[in-house]
C-alpha positions in Angstrom: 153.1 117.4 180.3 151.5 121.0 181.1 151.8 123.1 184.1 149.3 125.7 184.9 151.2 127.4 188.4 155.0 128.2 188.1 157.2 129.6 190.8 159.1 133.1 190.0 162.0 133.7 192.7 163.6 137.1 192.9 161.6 140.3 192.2 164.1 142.1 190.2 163.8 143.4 186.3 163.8 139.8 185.2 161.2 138.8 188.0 159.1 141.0 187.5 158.8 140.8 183.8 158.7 136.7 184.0 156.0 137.1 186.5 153.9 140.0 184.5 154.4 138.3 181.1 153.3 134.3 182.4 150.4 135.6 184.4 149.1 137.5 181.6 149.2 134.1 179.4 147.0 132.6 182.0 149.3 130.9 184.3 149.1 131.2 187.8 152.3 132.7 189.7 153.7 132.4 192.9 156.0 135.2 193.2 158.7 135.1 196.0 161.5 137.5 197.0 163.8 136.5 199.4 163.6 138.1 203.2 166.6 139.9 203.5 165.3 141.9 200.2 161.4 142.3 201.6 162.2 146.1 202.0 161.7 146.6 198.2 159.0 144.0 197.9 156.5 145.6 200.3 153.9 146.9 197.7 154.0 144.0 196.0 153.0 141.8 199.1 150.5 144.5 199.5 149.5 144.5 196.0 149.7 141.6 194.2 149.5 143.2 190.8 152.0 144.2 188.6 151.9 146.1 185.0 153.3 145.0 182.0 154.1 147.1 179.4 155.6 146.3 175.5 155.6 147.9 172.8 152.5 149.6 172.5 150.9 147.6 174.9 150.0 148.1 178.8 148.2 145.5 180.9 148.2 144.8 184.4 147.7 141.5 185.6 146.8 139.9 189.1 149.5 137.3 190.9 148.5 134.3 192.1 150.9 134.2 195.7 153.3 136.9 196.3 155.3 136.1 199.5 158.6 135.8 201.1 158.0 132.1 202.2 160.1 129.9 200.1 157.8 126.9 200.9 155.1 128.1 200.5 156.1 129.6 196.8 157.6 126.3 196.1 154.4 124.0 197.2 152.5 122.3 194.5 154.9 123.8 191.1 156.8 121.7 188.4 158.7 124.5 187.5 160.9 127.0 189.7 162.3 130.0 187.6 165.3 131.5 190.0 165.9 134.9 188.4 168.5 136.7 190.5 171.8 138.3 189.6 174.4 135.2 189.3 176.6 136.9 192.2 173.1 136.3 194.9 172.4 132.8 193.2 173.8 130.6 196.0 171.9 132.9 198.8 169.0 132.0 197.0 170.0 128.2 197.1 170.4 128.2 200.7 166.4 129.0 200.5 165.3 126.4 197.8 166.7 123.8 199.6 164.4 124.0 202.7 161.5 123.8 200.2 162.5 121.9 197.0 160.6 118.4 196.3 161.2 115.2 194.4 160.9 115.8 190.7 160.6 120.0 191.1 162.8 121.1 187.8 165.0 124.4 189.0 165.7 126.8 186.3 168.3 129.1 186.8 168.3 132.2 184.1 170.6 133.4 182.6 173.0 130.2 184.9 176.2 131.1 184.1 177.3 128.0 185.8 174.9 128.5 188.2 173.4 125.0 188.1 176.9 123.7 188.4 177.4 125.7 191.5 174.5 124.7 192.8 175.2 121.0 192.2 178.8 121.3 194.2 176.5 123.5 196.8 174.7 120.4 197.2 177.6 118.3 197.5 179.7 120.5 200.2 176.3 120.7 202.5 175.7 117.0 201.9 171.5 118.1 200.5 170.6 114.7 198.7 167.4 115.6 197.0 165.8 114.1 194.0 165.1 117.7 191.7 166.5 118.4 188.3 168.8 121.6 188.2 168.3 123.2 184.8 170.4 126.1 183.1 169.6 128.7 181.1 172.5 130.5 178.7 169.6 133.5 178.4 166.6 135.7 180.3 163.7 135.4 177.8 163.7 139.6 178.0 165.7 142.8 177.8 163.6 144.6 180.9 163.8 147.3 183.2 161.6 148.3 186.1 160.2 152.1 185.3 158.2 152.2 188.5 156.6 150.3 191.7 155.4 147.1 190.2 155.8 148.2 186.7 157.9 146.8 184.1 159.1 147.2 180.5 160.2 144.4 178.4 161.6 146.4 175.7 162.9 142.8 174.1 162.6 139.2 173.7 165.3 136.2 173.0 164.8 134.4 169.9 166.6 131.4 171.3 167.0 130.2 174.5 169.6 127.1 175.0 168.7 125.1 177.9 170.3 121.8 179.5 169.5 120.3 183.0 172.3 117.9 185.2 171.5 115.1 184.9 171.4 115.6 181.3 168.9 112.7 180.9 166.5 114.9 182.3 167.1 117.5 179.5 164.3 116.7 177.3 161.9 117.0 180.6 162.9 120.7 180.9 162.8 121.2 177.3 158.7 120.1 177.3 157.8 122.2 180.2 159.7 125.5 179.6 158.6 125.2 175.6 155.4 125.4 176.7 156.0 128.6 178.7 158.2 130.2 175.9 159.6 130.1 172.4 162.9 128.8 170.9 163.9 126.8 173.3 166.6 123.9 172.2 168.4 121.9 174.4 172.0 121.1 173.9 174.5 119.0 175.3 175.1 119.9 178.9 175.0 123.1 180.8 178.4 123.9 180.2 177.9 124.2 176.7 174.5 126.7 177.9 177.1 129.0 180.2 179.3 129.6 177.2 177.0 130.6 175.4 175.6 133.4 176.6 175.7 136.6 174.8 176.1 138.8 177.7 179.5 137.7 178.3 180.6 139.2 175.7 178.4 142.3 175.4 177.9 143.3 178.5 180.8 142.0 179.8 183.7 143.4 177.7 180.9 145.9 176.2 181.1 147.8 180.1 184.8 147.4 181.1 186.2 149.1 177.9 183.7 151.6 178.6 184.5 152.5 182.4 185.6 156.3 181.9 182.2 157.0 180.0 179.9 155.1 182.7 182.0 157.2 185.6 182.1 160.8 183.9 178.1 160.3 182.8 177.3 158.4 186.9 175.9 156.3 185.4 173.7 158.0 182.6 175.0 155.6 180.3 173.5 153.5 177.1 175.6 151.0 176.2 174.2 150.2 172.7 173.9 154.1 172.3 176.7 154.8 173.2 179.2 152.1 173.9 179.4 149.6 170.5 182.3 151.2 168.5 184.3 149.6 166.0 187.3 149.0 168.7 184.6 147.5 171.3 183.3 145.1 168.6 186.8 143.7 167.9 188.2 143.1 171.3 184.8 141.1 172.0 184.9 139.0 169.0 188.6 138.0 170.1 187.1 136.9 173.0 184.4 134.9 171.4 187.2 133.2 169.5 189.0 132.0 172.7 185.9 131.0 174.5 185.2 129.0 171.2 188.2 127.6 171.1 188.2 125.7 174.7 184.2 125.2 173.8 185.7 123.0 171.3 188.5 120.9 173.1 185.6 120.7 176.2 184.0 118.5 173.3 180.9 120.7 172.5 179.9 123.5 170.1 178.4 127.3 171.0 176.8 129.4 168.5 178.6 130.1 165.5 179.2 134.4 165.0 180.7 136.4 162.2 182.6 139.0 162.5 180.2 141.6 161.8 177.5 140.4 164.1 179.4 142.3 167.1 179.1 145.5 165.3 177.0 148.2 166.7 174.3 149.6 167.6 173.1 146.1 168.9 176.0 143.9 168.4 175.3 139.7 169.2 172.1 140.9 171.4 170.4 142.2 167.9 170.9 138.8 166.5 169.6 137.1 169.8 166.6 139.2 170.6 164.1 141.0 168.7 162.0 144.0 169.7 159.2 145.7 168.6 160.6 149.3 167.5 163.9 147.7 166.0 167.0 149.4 167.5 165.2 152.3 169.0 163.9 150.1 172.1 168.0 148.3 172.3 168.9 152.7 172.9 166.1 152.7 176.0 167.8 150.0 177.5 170.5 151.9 180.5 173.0 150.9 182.3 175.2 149.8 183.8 174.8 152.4 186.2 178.1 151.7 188.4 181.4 150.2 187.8 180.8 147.4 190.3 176.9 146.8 188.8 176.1 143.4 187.8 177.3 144.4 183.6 180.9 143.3 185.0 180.5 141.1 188.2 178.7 138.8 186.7 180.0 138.5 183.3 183.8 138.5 184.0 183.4 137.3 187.7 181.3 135.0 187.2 181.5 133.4 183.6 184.6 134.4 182.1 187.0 133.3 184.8 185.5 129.6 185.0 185.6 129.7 181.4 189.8 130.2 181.3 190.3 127.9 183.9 188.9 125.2 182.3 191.0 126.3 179.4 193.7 125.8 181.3 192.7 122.3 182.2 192.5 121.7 178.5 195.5 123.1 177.4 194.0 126.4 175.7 195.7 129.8 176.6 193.4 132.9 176.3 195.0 136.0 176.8 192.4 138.6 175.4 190.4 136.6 178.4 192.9 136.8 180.8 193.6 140.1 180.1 190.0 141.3 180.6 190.1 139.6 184.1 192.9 141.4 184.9 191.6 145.0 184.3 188.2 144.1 185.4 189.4 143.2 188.7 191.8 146.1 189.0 188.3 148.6 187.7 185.9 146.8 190.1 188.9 146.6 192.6 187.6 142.8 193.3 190.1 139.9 192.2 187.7 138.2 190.0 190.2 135.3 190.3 189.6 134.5 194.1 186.1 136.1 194.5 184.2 135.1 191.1 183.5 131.5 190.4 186.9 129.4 190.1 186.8 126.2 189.5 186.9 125.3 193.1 183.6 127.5 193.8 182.2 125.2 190.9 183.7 121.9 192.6 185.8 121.2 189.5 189.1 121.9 190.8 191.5 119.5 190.5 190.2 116.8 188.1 190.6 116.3 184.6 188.0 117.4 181.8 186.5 113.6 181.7 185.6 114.1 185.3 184.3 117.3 184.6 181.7 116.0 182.1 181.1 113.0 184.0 180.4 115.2 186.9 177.8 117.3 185.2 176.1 114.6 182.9 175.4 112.1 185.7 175.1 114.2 189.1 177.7 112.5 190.4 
């Protein structure tokens, strides 16, 4: 199976550089942003070009469709790569729906639990459509925009764990997207993918125990500059120990870290990613830039709270997680408990952890 025309939705850092980097491998892109974001997207619907650069290398390359027509972005594609900030996912759902067709595989990167989300979003509107909703526990890139239409990918992933619901449709995804880009493996369902995302942990915890430094800087701040210290390190890999440990009464297995792999200056994204100048493209990479940016919204919000709930439901206490929630919400003055994405968001409140994988493997 090969597809020569892919859909990118949402023109952010990761857009953009999905868009620049698969049109410059010869495939055919139909770039969409969605309407109520068409303010920053003018040039590009102008101009349908946009510049790559990496490394040493600069290329610009020309885009297929750019638009802000979700059918017409969605006509005639196998694949559809939704790459928007988790905390915008389900706005963006609301728009695939009106254009998605039998068989169309949806790829959400980097999910966490976005395709489960999307599947109770489904559910609660009562949208019976025959597509595959496929999750990603990674973007394929470290990239950030350093002008109109132009975009650095300062790195790459070096794995990328994918699953799809229903899971027999796994191996489908896996074909198609390992065309499109290295190290992909599939694993055993998409919860397994959302825990096991690196960003959780780095970014996540990596930002909220550096709050005073991202506020007294406004945001001039370099987290694997600056913000990987020996404390940092050891709080996160607590973390990772209690997220392993209910990834492991859940029935499945996420990647196996030592201790030292959290260290600075690069910590689990050093093992994940590779880059062409070593380290010295990780210390180009900013942010975050605010307290309430997407470093912490979308990491403990949106991953880290589903994650302890389901703990719960499994008889796993996690109080270096819980804790973490607790300040985050307090720094980002949101209550990541109510307004991130509980179990109930996910539509797995309320039944037991057999249901839950039942649920996910077979679309019930």
């Amino acid at each position: 199976m090969y597809t020569d025309t892919v859909a990118v939705i949402g023109a952010g850092n990761g857009g953009y550089a999905m868009a620049g980097d698969l049109a410059s491998r010869g495939y055919k892109i139909k770039f969409y942003e969605h309407p109520n974001f068409k303010d920053n997207f003018t040039n590009m619907l102008k101009n349908k070009k946009i510049t790559v650069i990496e490394g040493e290398e600069q290329k610009t390359v020309d885009i297929t469709t750019v638009t802000t027509d979700i059918k017409e972005a969605l006509d005639g594609v196998n694949i559809v790569n939704l790459v928007v900030p988790s905390t915008i996912q389900r706005c963006f759902f609301k728009e695939i729906v009106k254009g998605i067709s039998k068989g169309q595989i949806v790829v959400i990167w980097a999910g966490r639990f976005g395709s489960v989300e999307f599947l109770s979003f489904l559910k609660e509107n009562h949208i019976d459509l025959d597509f595959i909703i496929t999750e990603t526990d990674t973007l394929p890139y470290g990239a950030r925009m350093i002008g109109p239409q132009k975009v650095n990918i300062l790195y790459r992933s070096l794995r990328l764990y994918v699953s799809s619901i229903p899971t027999d449709k796994k191996e489908v995804t896996q074909q198609l997207l390992g065309e499109m880009f290295e190290g992909v493996k599939v694993i055993e369902n998409v919860l397994a993918v959302a825990f096991s995302n690196p960003a959780l942990l780095v970014y996540g915890v990596g930002a909220l125990l550096n709050v005073a430094r991202i506020q007294h800087t406004n945001g001039n701040f370099y987290l694997f500059e600056e913000g990987i210290t020996d404390a940092v390190a050891e709080v996160m890999h607590k973390a990772y120990s209690e997220i392993t440990a209910v990834a492991i009464f859940l029935g499945f297995k996420i990647p196996v870290y030592l201790r030292e792999d959290f260290d600075g200056p690069t910590s689990l994204e050093g093992i994940c990613f590779k880059s062409p100048k070593g380290n010295q493209d990780f210390k180009k990479m900013n942010g975050p830039r605010s307290i309430n940016g997407r470093y912490m919204m979308e990491n403990i919000g949106d991953a880290l709270v589903p994650i302890t709930e389901l703990g719960k439901i499994v008889g796993i206490d996690t109080p270096v997680l819980d804790s973490i929630i607790t300040l985050g919400s307090i720094v980002c003055k949101v209550n990541f408990r109510k307004e991130g994405r509980n179990l109930a968001k996910l539509g797995l409140a309320g039944i037991n952890q057999k249901e839950i994988i039942n649920k996910i493997v077979d679309r019930l």
